[in-house]
TILUM-716734 format. One record per residue (C-alpha): residue number from 1; residue in three letters; z, x, y; chain. Coordinates in nm, 3 decimals, always signed. Example, Ala and Ser with C-alpha at 12.3 -4.5 7.8 and 13.67 -1.06 7.14 Angstrom:
residues 2
SITE    i   aa        Z        X        Y  ch
SITE    1  ALA   +0.780   +1.230   -0.450   A
SITE    2  SER   +0.714   +1.367   -0.106   A
***
This chain:
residues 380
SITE    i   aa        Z        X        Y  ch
SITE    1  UNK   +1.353   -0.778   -3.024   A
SITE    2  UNK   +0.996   -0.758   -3.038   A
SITE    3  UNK   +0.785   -0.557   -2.762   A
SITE    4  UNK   +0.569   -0.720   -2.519   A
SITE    5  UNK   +0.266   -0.559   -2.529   A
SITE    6  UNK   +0.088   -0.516   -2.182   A
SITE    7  UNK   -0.237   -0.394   -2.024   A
SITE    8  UNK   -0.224   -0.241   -1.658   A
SITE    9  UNK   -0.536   -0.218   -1.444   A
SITE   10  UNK   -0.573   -0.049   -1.145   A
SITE   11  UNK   -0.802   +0.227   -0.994   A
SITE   12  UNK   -0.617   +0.546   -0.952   A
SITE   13  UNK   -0.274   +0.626   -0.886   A
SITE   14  UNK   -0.402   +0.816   -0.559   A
SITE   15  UNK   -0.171   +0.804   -0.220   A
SITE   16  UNK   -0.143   +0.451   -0.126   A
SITE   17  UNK   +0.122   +0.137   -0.123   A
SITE   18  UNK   -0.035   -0.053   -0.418   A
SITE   19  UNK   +0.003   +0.230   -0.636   A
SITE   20  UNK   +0.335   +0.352   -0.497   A
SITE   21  UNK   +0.467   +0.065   -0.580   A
SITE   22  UNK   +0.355   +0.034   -0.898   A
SITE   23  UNK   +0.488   +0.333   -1.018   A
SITE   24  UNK   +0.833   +0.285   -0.876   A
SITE   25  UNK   +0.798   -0.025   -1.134   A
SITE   26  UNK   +0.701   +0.130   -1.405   A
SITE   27  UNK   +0.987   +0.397   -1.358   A
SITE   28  UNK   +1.249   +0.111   -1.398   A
SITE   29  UNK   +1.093   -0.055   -1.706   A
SITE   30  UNK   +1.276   -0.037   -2.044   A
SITE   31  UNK   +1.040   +0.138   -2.336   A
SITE   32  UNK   +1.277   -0.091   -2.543   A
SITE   33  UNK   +1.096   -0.424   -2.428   A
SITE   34  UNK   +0.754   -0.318   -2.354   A
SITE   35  UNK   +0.476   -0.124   -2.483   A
SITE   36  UNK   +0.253   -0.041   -2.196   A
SITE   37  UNK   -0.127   +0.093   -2.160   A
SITE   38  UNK   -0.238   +0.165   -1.855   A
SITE   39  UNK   -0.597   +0.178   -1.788   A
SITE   40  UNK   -0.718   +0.376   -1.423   A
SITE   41  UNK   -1.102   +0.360   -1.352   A
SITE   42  UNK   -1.039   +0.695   -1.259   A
SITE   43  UNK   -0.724   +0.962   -1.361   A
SITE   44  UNK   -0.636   +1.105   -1.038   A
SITE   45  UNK   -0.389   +1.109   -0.793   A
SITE   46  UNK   -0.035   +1.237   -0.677   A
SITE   47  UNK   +0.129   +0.955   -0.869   A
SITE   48  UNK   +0.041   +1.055   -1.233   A
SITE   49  UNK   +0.296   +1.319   -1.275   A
SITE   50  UNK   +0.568   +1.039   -1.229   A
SITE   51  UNK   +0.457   +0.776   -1.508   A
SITE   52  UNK   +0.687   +0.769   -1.754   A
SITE   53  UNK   +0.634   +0.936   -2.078   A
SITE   54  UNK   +0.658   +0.668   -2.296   A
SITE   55  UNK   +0.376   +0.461   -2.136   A
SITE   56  UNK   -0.009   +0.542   -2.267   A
SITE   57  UNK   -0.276   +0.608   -1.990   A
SITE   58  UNK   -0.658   +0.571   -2.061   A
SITE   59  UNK   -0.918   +0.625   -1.798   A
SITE   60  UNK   -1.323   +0.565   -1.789   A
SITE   61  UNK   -1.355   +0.875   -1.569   A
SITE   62  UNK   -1.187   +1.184   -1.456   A
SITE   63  UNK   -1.112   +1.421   -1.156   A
SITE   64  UNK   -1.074   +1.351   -0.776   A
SITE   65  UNK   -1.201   +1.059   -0.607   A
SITE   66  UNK   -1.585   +1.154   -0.467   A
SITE   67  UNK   -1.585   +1.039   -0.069   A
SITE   68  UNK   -1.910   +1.218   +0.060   A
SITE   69  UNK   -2.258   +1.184   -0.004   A
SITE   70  UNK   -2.326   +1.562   -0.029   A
SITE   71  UNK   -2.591   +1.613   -0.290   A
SITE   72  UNK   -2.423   +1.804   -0.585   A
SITE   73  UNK   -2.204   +1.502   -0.565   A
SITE   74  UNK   -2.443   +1.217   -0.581   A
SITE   75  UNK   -2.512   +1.280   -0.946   A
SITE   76  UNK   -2.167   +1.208   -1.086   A
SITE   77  UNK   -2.074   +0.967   -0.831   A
SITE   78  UNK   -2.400   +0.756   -0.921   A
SITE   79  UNK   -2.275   +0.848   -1.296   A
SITE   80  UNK   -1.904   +0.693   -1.204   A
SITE   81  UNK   -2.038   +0.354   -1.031   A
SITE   82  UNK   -2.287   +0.259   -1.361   A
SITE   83  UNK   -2.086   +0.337   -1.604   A
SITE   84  UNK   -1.806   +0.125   -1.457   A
SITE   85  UNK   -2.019   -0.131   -1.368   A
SITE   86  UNK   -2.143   -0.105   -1.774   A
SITE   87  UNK   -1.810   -0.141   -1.848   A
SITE   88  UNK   -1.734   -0.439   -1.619   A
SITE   89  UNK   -2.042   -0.600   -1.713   A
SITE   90  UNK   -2.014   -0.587   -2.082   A
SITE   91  UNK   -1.662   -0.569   -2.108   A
SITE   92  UNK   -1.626   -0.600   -2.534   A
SITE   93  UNK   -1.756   -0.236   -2.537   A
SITE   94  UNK   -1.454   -0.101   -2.297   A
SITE   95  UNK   -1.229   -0.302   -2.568   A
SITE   96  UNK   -1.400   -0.136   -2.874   A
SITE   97  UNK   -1.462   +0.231   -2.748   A
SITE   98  UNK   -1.146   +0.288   -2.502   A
SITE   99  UNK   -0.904   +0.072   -2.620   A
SITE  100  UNK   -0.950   -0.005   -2.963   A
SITE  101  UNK   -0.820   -0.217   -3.197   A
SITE  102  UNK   -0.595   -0.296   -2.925   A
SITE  103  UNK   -0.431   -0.669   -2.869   A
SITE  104  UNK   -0.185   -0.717   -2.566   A
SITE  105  UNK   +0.071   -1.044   -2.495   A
SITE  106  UNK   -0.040   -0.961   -2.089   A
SITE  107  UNK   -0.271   -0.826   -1.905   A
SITE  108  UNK   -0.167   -0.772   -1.568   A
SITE  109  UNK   -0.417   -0.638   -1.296   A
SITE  110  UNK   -0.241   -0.436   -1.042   A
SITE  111  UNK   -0.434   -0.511   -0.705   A
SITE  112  UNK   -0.668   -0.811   -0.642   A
SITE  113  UNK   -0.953   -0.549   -0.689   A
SITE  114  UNK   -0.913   -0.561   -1.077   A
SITE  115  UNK   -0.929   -0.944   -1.094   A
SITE  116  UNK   -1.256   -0.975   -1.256   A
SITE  117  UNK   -1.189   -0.730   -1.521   A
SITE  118  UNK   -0.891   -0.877   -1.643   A
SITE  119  UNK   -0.998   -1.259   -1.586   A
SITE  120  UNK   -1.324   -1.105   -1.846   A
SITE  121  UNK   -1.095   -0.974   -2.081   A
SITE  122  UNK   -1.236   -1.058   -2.473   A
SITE  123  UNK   -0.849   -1.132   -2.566   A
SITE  124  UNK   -0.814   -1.529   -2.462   A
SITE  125  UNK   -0.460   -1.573   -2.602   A
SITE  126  UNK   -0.299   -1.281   -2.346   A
SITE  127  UNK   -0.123   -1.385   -2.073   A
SITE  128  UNK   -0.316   -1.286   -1.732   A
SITE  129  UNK   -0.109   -1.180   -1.444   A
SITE  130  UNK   -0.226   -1.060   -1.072   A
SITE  131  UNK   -0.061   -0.847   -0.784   A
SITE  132  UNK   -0.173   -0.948   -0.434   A
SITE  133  UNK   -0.063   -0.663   -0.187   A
SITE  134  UNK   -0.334   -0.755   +0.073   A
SITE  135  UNK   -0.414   -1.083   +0.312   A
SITE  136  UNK   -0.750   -1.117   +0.182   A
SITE  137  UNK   -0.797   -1.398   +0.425   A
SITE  138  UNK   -0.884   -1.094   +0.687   A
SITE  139  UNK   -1.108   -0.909   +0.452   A
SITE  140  UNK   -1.487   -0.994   +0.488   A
SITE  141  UNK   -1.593   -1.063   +0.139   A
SITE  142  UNK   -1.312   -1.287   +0.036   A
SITE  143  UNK   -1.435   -1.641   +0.083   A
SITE  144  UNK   -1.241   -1.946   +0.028   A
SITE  145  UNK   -1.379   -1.977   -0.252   A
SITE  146  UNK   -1.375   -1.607   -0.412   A
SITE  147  UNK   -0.991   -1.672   -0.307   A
SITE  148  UNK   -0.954   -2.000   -0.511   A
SITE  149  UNK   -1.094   -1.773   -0.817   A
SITE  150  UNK   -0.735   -1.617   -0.809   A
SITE  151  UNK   -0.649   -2.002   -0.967   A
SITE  152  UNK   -0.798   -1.832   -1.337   A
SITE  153  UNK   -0.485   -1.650   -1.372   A
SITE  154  UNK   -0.128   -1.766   -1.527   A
SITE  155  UNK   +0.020   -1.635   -1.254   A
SITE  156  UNK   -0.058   -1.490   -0.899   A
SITE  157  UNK   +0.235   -1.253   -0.768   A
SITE  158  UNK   +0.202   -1.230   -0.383   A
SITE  159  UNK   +0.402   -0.978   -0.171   A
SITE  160  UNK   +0.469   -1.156   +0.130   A
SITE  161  UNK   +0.499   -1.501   +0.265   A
SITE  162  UNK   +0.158   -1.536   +0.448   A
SITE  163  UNK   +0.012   -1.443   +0.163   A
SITE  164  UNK   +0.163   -1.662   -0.010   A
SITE  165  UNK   +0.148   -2.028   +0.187   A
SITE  166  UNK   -0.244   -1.914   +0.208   A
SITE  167  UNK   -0.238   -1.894   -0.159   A
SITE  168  UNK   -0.080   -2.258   -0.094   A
SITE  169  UNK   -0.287   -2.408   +0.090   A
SITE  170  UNK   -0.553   -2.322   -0.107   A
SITE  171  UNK   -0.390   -2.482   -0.406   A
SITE  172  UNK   -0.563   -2.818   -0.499   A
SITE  173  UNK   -0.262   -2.917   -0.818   A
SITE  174  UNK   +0.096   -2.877   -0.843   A
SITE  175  UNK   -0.005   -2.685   -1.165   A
SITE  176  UNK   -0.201   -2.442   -0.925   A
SITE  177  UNK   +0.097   -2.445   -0.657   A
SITE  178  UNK   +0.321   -2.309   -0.977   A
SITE  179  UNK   +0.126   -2.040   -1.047   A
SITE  180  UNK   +0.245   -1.888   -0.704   A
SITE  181  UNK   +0.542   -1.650   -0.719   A
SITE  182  UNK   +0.645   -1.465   -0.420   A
SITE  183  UNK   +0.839   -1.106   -0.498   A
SITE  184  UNK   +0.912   -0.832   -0.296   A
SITE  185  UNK   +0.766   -0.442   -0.352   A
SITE  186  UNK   +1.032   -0.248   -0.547   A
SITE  187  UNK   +1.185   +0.007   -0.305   A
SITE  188  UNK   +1.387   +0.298   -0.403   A
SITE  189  UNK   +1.654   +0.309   -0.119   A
SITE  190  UNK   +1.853   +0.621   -0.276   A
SITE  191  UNK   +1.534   +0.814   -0.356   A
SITE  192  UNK   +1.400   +0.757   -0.030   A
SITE  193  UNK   +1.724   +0.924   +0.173   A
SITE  194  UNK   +1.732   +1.220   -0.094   A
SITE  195  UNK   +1.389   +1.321   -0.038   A
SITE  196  UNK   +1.406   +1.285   +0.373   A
SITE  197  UNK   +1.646   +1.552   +0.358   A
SITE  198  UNK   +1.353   +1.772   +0.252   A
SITE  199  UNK   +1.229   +2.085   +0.466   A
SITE  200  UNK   +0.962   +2.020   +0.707   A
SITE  201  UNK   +0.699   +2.308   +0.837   A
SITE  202  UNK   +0.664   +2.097   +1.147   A
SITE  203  UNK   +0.916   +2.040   +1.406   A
SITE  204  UNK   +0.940   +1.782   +1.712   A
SITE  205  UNK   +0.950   +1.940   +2.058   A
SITE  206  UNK   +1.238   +1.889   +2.265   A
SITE  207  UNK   +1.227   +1.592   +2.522   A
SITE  208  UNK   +0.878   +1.508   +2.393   A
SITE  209  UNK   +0.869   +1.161   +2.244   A
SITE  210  UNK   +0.701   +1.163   +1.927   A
SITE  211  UNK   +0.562   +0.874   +1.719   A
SITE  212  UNK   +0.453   +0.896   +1.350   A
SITE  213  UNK   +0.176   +0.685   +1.117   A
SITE  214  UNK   +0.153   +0.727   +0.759   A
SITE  215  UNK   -0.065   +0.548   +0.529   A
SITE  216  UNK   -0.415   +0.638   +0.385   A
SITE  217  UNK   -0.673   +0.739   +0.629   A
SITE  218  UNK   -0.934   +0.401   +0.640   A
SITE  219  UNK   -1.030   +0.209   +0.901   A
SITE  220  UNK   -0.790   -0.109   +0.802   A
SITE  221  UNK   -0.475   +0.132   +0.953   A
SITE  222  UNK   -0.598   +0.106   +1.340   A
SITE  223  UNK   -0.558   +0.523   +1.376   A
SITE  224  UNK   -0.861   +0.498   +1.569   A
SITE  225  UNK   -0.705   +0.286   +1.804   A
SITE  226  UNK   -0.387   +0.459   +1.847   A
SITE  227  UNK   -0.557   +0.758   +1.922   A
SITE  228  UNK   -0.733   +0.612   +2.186   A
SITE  229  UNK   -0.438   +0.414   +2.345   A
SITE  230  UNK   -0.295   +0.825   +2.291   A
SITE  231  UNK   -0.539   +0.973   +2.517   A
SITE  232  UNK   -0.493   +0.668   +2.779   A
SITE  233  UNK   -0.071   +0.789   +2.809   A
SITE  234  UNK   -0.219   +1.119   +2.824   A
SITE  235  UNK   -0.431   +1.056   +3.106   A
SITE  236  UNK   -0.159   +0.852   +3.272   A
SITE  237  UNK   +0.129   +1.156   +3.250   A
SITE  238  UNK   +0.334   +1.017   +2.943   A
SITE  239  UNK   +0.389   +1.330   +2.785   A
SITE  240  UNK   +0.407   +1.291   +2.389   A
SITE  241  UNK   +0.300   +1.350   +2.102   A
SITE  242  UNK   +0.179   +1.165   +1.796   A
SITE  243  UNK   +0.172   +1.264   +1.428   A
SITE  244  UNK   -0.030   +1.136   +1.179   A
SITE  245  UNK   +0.023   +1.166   +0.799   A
SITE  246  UNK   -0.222   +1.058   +0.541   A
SITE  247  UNK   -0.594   +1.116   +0.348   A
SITE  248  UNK   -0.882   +0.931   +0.287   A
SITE  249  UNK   -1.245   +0.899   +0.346   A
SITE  250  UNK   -1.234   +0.823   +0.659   A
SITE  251  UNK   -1.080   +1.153   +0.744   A
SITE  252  UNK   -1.344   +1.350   +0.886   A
SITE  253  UNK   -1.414   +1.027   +1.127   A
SITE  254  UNK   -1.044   +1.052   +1.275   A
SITE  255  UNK   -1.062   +1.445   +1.266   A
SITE  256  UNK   -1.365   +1.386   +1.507   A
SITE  257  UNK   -1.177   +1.131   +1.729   A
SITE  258  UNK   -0.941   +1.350   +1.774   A
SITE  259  UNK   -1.206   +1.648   +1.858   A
SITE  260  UNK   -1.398   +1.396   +2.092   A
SITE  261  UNK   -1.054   +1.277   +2.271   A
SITE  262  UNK   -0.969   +1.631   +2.313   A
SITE  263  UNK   -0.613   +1.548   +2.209   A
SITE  264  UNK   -0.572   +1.858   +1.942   A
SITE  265  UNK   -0.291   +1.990   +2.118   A
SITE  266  UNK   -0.069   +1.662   +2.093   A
SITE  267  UNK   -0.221   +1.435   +1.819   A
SITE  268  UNK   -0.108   +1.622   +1.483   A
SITE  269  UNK   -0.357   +1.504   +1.158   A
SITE  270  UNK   -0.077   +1.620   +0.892   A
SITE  271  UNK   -0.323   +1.521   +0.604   A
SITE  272  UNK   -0.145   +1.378   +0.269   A
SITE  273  UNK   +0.192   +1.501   +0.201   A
SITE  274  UNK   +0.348   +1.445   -0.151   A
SITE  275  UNK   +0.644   +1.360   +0.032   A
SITE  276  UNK   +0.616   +1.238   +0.373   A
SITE  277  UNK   +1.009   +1.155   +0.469   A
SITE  278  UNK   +1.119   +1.429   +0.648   A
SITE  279  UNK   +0.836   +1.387   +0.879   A
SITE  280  UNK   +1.022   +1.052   +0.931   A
SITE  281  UNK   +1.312   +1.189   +0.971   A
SITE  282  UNK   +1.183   +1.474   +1.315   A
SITE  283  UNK   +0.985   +1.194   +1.471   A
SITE  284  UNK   +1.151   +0.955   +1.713   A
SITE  285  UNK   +0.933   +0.643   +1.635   A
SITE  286  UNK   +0.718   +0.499   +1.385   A
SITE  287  UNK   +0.390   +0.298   +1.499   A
SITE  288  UNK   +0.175   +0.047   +1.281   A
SITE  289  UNK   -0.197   +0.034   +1.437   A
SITE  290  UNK   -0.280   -0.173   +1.132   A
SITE  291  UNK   -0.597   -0.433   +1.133   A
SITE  292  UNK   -0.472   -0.625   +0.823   A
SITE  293  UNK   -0.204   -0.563   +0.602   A
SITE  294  UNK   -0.085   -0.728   +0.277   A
SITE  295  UNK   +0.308   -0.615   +0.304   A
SITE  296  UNK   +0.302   -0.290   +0.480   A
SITE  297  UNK   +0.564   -0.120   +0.233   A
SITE  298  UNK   +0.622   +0.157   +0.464   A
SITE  299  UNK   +0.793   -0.073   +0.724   A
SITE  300  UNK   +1.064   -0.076   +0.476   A
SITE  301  UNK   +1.084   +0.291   +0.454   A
SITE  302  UNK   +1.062   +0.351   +0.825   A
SITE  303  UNK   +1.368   +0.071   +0.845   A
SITE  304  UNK   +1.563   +0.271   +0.546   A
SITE  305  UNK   +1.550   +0.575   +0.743   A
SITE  306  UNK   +1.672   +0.359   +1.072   A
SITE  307  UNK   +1.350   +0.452   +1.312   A
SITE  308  UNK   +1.264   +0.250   +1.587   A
SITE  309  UNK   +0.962   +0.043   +1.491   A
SITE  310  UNK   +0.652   -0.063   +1.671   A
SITE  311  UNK   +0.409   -0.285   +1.443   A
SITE  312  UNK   +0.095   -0.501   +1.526   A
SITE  313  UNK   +0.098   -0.843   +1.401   A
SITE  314  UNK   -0.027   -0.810   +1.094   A
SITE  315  UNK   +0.087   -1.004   +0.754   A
SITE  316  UNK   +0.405   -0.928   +0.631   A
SITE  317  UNK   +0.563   -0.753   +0.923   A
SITE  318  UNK   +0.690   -1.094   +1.106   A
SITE  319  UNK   +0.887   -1.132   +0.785   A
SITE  320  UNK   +0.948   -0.787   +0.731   A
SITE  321  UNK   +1.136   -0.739   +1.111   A
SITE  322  UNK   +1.300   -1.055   +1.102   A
SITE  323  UNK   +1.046   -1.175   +1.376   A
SITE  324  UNK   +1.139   -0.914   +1.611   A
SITE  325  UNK   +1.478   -0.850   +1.535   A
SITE  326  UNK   +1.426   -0.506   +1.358   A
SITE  327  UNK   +1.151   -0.413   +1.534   A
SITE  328  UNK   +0.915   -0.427   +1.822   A
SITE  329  UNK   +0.644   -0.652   +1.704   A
SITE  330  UNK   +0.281   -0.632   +1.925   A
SITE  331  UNK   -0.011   -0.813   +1.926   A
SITE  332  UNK   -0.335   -0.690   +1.728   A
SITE  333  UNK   -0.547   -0.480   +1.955   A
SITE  334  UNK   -0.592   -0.142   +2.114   A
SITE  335  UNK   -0.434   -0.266   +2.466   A
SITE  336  UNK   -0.116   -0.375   +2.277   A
SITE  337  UNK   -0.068   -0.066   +2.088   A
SITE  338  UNK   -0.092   +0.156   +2.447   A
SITE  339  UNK   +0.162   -0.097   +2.604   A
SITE  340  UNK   +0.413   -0.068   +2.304   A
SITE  341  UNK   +0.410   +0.288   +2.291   A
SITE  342  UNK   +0.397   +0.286   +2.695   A
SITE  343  UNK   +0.743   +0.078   +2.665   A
SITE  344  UNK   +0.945   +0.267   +2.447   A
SITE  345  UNK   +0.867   +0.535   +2.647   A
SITE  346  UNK   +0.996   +0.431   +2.942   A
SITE  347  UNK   +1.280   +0.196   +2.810   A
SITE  348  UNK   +1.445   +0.476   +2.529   A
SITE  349  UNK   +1.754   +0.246   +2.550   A
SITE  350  UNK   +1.607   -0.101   +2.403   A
SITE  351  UNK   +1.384   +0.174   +2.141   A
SITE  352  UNK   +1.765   +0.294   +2.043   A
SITE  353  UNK   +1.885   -0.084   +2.022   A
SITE  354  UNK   +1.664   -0.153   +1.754   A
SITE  355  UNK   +1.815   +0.145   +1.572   A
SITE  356  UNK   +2.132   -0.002   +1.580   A
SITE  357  UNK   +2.046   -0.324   +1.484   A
SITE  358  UNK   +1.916   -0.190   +1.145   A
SITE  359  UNK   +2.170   +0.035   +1.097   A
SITE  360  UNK   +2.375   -0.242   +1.111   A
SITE  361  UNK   +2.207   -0.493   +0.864   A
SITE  362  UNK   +2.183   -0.492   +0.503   A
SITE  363  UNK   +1.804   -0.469   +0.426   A
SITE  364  UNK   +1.646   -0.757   +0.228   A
SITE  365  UNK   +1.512   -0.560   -0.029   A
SITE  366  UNK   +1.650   -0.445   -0.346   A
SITE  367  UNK   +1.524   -0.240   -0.650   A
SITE  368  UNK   +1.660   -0.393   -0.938   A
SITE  369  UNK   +1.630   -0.737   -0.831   A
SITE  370  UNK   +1.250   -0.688   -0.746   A
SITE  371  UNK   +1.215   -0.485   -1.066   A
SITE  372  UNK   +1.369   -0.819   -1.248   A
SITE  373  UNK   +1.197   -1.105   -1.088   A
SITE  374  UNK   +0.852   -0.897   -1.197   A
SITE  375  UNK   +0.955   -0.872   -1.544   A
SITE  376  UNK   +1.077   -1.268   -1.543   A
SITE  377  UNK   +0.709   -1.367   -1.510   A
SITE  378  UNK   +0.640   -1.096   -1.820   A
SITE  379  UNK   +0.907   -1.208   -1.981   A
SITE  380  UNK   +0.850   -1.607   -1.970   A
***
């Protein structure tokens, strides 16, 4: 049987769901069927080490991700940015120099953010294939029409439902409503239990609820807010704690939150951990404070470890918690994030229930079958 051969854009393979996700794919792909490149902007991040062997990674820069504007920096940053945009601009050259000589059945970019560079590709004859993880209708600079670009590609794999009837809607020809395919994120259940059972150098105090965050450290997660609606159930006598794990550039911004709130003692920054289960595992709850989401992955893994949810009402999660079933689902702002917390709190009991109930169910979401209905759309 002959090899597809495929192209795989995406930025880095730093801490994040996008790229989590992608490598739990790639991990489950047969080196019989495919032969895979995969091309980062830049090589860095946790999830290198776990790409398979057989698949070939290029990169147009290297070494950690540059998220100040300190001086010594601003010469290879500024370095980074042109030659990418050199790259993206005149995209023939990243064909010839990087990957040469090379011709691929797909090319498949990875997050929306990649769109242009595949749509630009100098091979017409591949197949072109996008991963939507995000509901770009709440992010700023996707228009309607920016959206409706999406339309170039052969086929537009969205991760949850919103996403996909906005995708829909959008859609002007039943050629356009086919290119839709809605799949769910590959999630490895077994892995996922193994690693909770992990050591963990912090520990919960006794009789002190505690609620844990995970996800990278930007502005679209809310952590700003839940700090804040933290210090108000401080101030009130609801004696807790909260823990949040995660990186990013907006780091120092929540470190000074934190500082200005005067809520060191209680509100734990845990920073990036390469593997953040056990922390899952000592906390009582877990709390989404997200603006926007796309499919908030984690969800899943909170649900696999049976913690009692709390989640704004963001994309994905409706579907996700079986519209409140599985989890306690709040509205999107600061004042609903301090009530939610406030009511598990004082109602443990219906916080336990929805522990139960998930213990209970069989979760929607399956490994091989999302690993298959991705490589149907490769495949066909």
């Amino acid at each position: 049987m002959k090899k597809q051969k495929i192209l795989i854009r995406i930025g880095s393979l730093r801490h994040g769901g996008a790229e989590k996700v992608l490598v739990t794919f790639l991990k489950n792909l047969s080196p019989d069927k495919y032969e895979i490149d995969l091309l980062l902007n830049l090589y860095s991040g946790k999830y290198l080490k776990e790409v398979p062997s057989w698949i070939n990674i290029y990169y147009l820069n290297k070494g950690e991700m540059i998220t100040t504007n300190r001086i010594q920096d601003i010469p290879q940053k500024a370095f980074r940015v042109i030659y990418q945009a050199i790259l993206k601009r005149f995209p023939k050259l990243l064909y010839k120099y990087i990957l040469p000589n090379k011709k691929y059945d797909i090319e498949f970019a990875a997050i929306h953010g990649m769109a242009d560079e595949i749509l630009t590709s100098p091979i017409k004859s591949s197949k072109k294939i996008i991963w939507i993880h995000n509901d770009l209708s709440n992010v700023p600079e996707y228009t309607e029409e920016k959206i409706k670009s999406f339309f170039k590609f052969d086929k537009i794999l969205v991760i949850s439902e919103k996403i996909n009837q906005l995708f829909f809607n959008l859609a002007i020809s039943s050629d356009q409503k086919n290119k839709i395919a809605r799949i769910y994120n590959p999630i490895d259940v077994e892995e996922i239990k193994k690693l909770s059972l992990e050591s963990c150098e912090i520990q919960k105090i006794d009789n002190k609820p505690t609620f844990i965050s995970i996800g990278t450290v930007f502005p679209q997660k809310g952590f700003d807010r839940l700090l804040r609606a933290h210090r108000r159930l401080l101030d009130e006598g609801y004696n807790h704690q909260i823990w949040i794990v995660g990186d990013g550039y907006d780091f120092p911004t929540i470190k000074k939150l934190v500082d200005d709130l005067k809520v060191n003692e209680t509100a734990k920054l845990i920073g990036f951990k390469e593997n953040p289960y056990p922390y899952f595992v000592q906390a009582d709850y877990y709390v989404l404070s997200s603006r926007y989401e796309g499919y908030p992955t984690v969800l899943f893994e909170a649900m696999v470890l049976a913690k009692s949810i709390i989640a704004t009402d963001v994309s994905g999660v409706r579907e996700m918690l079986n519209d409140g079933e599985l989890g306690y689902i709040i509205n999107n702002d600061e004042e609903a994030i301090y009530s939610g917390m406030k009511y598990f709190m004082e109602n443990p009991e219906l916080a336990a229930k929805y522990q139960e109930i998930i213990k209970s169910k069989s979760l929607p979401f399956s490994l091989n079958n999302a690993v298959k209905s991705i490589e149907q759309y490769f495949n066909n």
